[in-house]
C-alpha positions as CSV (number, residue, x, y, z in Angstrom):
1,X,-40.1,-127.4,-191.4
2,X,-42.0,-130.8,-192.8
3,X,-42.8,-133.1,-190.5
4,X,-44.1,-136.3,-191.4
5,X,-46.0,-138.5,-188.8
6,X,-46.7,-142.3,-188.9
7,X,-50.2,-143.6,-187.4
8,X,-52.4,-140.9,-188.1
9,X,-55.7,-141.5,-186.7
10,X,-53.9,-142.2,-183.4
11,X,-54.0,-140.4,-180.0
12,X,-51.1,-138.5,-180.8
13,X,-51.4,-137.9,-184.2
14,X,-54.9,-136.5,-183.9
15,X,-53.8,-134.2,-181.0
16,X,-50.5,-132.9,-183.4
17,X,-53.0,-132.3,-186.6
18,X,-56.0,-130.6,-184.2
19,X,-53.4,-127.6,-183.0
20,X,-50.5,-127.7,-185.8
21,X,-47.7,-125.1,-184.5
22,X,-46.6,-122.4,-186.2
23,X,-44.0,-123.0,-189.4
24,X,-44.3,-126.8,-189.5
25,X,-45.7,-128.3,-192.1
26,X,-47.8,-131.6,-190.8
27,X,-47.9,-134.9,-193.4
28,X,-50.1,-137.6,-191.5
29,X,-49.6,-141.3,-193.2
30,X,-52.2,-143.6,-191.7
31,X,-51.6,-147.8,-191.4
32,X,-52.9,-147.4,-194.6
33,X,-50.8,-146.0,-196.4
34,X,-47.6,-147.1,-194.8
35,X,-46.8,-150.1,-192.8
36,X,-44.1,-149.2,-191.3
37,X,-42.7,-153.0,-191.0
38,X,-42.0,-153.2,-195.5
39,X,-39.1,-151.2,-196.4
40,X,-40.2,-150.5,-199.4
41,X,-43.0,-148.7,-198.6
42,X,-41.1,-146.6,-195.8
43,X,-38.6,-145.9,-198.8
44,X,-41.5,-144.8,-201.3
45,X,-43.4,-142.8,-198.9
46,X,-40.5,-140.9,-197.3
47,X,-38.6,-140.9,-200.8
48,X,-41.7,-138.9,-201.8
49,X,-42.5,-136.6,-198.9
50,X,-38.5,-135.6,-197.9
51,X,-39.6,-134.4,-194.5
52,X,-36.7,-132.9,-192.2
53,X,-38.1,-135.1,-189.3
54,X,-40.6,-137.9,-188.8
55,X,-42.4,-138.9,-185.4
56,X,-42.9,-142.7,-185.3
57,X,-46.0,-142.9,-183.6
58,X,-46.9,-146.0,-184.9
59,X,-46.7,-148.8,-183.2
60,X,-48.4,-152.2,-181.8
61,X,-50.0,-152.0,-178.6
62,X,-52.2,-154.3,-178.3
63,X,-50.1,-155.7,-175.2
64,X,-52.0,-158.6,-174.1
65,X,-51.9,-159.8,-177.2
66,X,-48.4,-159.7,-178.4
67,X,-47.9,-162.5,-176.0
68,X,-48.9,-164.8,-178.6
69,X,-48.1,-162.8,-181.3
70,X,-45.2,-161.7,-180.6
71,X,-43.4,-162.0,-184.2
72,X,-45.8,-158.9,-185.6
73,X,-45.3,-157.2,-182.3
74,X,-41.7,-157.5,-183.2
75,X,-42.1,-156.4,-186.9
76,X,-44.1,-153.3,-186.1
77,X,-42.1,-152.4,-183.1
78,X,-38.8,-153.2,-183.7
79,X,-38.6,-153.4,-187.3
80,X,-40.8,-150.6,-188.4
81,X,-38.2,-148.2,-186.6
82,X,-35.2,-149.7,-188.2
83,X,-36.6,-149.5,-191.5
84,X,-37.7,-145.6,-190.7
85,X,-34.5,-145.0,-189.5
86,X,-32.5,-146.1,-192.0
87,X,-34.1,-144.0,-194.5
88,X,-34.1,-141.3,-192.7
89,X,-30.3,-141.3,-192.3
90,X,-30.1,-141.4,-196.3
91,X,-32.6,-138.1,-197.0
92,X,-31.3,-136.6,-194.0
93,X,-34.1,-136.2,-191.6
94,X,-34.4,-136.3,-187.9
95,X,-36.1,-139.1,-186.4
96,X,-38.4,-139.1,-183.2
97,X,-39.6,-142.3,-182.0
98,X,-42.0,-143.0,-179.4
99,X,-42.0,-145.5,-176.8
100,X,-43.1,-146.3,-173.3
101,X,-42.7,-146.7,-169.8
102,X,-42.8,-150.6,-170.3
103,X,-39.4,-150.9,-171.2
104,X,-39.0,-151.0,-166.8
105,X,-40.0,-153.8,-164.8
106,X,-41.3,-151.8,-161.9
107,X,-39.1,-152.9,-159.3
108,X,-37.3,-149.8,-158.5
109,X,-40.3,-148.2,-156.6
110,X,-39.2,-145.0,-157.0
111,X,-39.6,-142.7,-160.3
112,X,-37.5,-144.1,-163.6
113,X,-35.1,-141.8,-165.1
114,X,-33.4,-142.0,-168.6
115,X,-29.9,-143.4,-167.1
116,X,-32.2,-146.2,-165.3
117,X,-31.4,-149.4,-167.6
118,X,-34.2,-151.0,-168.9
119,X,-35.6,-154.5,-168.1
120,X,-38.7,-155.1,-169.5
121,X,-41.7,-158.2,-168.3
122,X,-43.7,-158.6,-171.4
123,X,-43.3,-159.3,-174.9
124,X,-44.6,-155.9,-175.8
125,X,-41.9,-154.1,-173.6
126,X,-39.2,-156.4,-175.2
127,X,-40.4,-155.4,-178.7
128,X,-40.8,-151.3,-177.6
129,X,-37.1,-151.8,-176.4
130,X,-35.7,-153.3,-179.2
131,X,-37.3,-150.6,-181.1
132,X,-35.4,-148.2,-179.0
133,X,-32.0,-149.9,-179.9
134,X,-32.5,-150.3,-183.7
135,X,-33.6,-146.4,-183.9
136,X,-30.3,-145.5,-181.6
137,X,-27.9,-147.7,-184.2
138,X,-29.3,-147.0,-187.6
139,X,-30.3,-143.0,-187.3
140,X,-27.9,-140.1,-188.1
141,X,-30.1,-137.9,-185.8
142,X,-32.5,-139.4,-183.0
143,X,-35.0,-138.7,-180.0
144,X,-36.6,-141.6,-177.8
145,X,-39.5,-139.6,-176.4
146,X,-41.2,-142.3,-173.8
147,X,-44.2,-141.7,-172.7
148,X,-47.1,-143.4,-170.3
149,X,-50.8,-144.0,-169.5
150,X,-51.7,-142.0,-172.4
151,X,-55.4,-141.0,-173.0
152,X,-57.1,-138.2,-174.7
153,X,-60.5,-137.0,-177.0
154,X,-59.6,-138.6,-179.8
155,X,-59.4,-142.2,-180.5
156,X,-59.8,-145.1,-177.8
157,X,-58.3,-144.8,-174.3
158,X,-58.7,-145.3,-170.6
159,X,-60.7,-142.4,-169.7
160,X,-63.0,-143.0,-172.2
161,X,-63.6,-146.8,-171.1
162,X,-64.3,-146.0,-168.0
163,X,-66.7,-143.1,-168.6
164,X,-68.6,-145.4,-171.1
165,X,-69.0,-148.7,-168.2
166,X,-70.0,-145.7,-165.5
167,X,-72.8,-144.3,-168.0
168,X,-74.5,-148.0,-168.3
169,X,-74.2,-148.4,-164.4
170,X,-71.6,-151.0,-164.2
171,X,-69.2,-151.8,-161.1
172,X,-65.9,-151.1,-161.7
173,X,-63.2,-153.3,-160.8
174,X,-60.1,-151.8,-160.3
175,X,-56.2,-152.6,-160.6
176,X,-54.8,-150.8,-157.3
177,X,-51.2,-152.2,-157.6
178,X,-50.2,-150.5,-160.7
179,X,-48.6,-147.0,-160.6
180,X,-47.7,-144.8,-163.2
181,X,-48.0,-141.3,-164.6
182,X,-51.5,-140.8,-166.7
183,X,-50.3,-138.5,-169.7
184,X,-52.5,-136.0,-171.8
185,X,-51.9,-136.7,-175.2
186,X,-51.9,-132.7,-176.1
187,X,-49.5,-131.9,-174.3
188,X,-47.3,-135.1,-175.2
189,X,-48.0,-133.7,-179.0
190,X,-46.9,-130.5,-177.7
191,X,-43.4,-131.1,-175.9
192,X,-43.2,-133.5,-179.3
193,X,-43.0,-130.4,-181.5
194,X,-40.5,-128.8,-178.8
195,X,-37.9,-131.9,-178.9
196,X,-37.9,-131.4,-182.9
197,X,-37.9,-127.1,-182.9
198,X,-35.1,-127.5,-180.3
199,X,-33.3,-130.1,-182.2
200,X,-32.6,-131.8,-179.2
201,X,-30.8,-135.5,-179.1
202,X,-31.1,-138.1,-177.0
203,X,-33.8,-140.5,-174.5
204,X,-36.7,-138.3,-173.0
205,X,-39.1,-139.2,-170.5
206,X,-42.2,-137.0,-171.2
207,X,-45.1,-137.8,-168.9
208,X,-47.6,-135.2,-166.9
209,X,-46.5,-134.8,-163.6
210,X,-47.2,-136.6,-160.5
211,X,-48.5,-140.5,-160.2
212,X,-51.4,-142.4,-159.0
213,X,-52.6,-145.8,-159.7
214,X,-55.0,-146.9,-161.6
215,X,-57.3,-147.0,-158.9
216,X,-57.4,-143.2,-158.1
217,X,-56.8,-142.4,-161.8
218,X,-60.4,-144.1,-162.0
219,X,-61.3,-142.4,-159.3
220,X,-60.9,-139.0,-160.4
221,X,-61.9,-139.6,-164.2
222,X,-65.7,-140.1,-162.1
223,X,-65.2,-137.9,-159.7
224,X,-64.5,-135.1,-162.8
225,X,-67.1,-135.9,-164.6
226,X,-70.4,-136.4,-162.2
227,X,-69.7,-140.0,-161.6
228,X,-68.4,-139.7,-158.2
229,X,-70.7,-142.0,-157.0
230,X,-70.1,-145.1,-159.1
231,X,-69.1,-148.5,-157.3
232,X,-65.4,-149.1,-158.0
233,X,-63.9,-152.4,-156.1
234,X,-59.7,-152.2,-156.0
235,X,-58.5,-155.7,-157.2
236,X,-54.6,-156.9,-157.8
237,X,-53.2,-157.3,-160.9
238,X,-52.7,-161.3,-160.1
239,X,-56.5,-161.2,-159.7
240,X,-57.4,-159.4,-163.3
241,X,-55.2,-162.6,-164.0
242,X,-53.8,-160.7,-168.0
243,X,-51.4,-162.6,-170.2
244,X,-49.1,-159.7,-170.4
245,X,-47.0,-158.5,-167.1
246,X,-46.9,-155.0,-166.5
247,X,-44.8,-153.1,-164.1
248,X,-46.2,-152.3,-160.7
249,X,-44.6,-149.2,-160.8
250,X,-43.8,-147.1,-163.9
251,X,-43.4,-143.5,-163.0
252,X,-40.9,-141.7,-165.2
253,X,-39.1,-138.9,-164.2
254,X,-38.3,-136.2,-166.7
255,X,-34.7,-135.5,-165.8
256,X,-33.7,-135.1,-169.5
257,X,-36.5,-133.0,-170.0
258,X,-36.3,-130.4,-167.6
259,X,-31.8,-130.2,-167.5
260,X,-32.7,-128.9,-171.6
261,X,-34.3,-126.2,-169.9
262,X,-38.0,-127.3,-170.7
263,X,-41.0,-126.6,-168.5
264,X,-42.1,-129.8,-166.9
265,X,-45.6,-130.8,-168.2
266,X,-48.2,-129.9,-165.9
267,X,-50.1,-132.1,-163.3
268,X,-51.6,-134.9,-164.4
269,X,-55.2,-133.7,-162.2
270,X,-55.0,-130.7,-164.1
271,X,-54.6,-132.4,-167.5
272,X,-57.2,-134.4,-167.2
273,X,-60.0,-131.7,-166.3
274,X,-58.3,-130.0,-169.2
275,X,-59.6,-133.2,-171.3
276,X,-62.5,-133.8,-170.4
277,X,-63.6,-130.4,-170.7
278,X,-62.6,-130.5,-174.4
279,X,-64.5,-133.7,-174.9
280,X,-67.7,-132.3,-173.5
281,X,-67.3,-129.5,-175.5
282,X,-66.2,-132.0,-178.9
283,X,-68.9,-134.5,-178.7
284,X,-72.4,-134.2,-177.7
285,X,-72.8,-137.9,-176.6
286,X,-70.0,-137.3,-173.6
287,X,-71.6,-139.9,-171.1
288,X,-73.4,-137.7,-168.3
289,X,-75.1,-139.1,-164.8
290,X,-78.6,-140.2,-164.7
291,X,-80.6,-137.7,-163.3
C-alpha cells in the first residue's frame, strides 16, 4: 500500500516515518514541496505519486494567530483539504484528514463524542471545521481522525516547552481551567495506520485516555522528568488574557474508535513516561535538574 503524507517534518509525520509498518510504502512531502492550499500543485504531486491513501497532516496551527489571519488559516485549513480531496476522488485514493478537539466549545463538561455537533470559539476551530466539511463533500472515501494536546520527541510541543523553562529555573504559570486529553503522537501515527489497514469510514476521535488540565499535565511532565520541585502558579485562561478562545473542556471520547473493535489507546500517564524515556534516550541535551 502507498501512503503519501503531507507536512513531513511535523509531529506526526516524524513519528509515522521513525516506525513505518509493515507493507506500506511511506512518501513524506514537506511545506516545501506541496502547499497544500494551490491546486495545482496538490494535482502534480499526487498525479505523480498515485498513492492509495494520503494523511493530511498539514495544517495551520498557529491558533493565536489565525485571529488576525484568518484568510491563510482558512486557505491551509479549509482549502488545502478540498483541494486534496478532490484529487483524491479522481486517482482513487482514500483520504485521512486530521483535525482537532477545537472544533467544541467546551461547554458540555463531559467527554465529546463523534455524534456531539460541533461549535467551535476561535477562528482556528472554524477553519479546522470547515476543513472537516469540505473533506466529507468532495472525497469518494474519507476518515476525520481528531485528535488533542498532541506532543512528542520530535518537533516543537508542550512537553518540550515546559522542560526547556524548568531547566533555566523559571516559574511556571499555569492555565488550570483548561481540560483535555494530552495525546502521544506515536501512538496517534499508529491508530493512523490502523484507520487506513482497516479501511474504516467515517469521524474518529483518537486521543490517549483519560484527561487532566493543563495544570497537572505540567505537573507530571516535571514530576517525570526530576523537575518535581519546580514553582508552578495555576492561573485562568482570562488571566493568560490569548487572542484565541479555547474550550475549557475538550475531552474526546473514542466511541467510534473502540465500536470498530479497536483497542483504546493507552493512558495518557503512561504515554508520556513512554515519551520522555525515548527523548532521553534520542537526544543527549534532554534538560536534567541541577545537581
Amino acid at each position: 500500500m502507498k501512503v503519501l503524507i503531507t507536512g513531513a517534518g511535523g509531529q506526526v509525520a516524524t513519528a509515522l516515518s521513525a516506525r513505518p509498518p509493515a507493507g506500506v510504502e511511506l512518501t513524506n512531502v514537506a511545506r516545501s514541496e506541496l502547499d497544500i492550499a494551490d491546486p495545482e500543485q496538490v494535482r502534480r504531486v499526487l498525479s505523480a505519486v498515485r498513492p492509495d491513501a494520503i494523511i493530511n497532516a498539514a495544517a495551520y496551527t498557529a491558533v493565536d494567530r489565525a485571529e488576525s489571519e484568518p484568510e491563510r488559516a482558512r486557505e491551509v485549513n479549509e482549502t488545502g483539504p478540498r483541494n486534496i480531496a478532490e484529487i483524491a476522488a479522481q486517482i482513487v485514493a482514500r483520504v485521512l484528514h486530521l483535525s482537532t478537539d477545537f472544533v467544541f466549545d467546551g461547554a458540555k463538561m463531559s467527554p465529546y463524542t463523534e455524534a456531539d455537533r460541533p461549535a467551535p470559539l476561535s477562528v482556528y476551530g472554524m477553519s479546522k471545521l470547515a476543513g472537516e466539511q469540505a473533506v466529507r463533500e468532495v472525497a469518494a472515501r474519507w476518515v476525520i481522525a481528531r485528535t488533542a494536546w498532541l506532543y512528542g520527541v520530535h518537533g516543537r510541543n508542550f512537553v518540550k516547552t515546559i522542560l526547556g523553562k524548568a531547566a533555566t529555573g523559571e516559574t511556571l504559570r499555569v492555565v488550570s481551567d483548561q481540560v483535555g486529553s494530552p495525546t502521544y503522537a506515536r501512538d496517534l501515527a499508529e491508530a493512523l495506520v490502523r484507520l487506513i489497514q482497516q479501511e474504516l469510514t467515517g469521524t474518529f476521535h483518537l486521543t490517549n485516555s483519560g484527561a487532566c488540565s493543563w495544570y497537572d499535565f505540567r505537573r507530571e511532565i516535571l514530576r517525570r522528568s526530576g523537575f518535581g520541585n519546580t514553582p508552578v502558579l495555576p492561573i485562568s485562561s482570562q488571566e493568560l488574557g490569548r487572542p484565541a478562545r479555547r474550550p475549557a473542556y475538550s475531552v474526546l471520547a473514542n466511541v467510534a474508535w473502540v465500536t470498530a473493535g479497536e483497542v483504546p489507546l493507552r493512558p495518557w500517564p503512561e504515554a508520556l513516561a513512554d515519551m520522555l524515556q525515548a527523548w532521553h534516550t534520542a537526544d543527549p541535551s534532554f534538560p536534567r535538574p541541577c545537581e
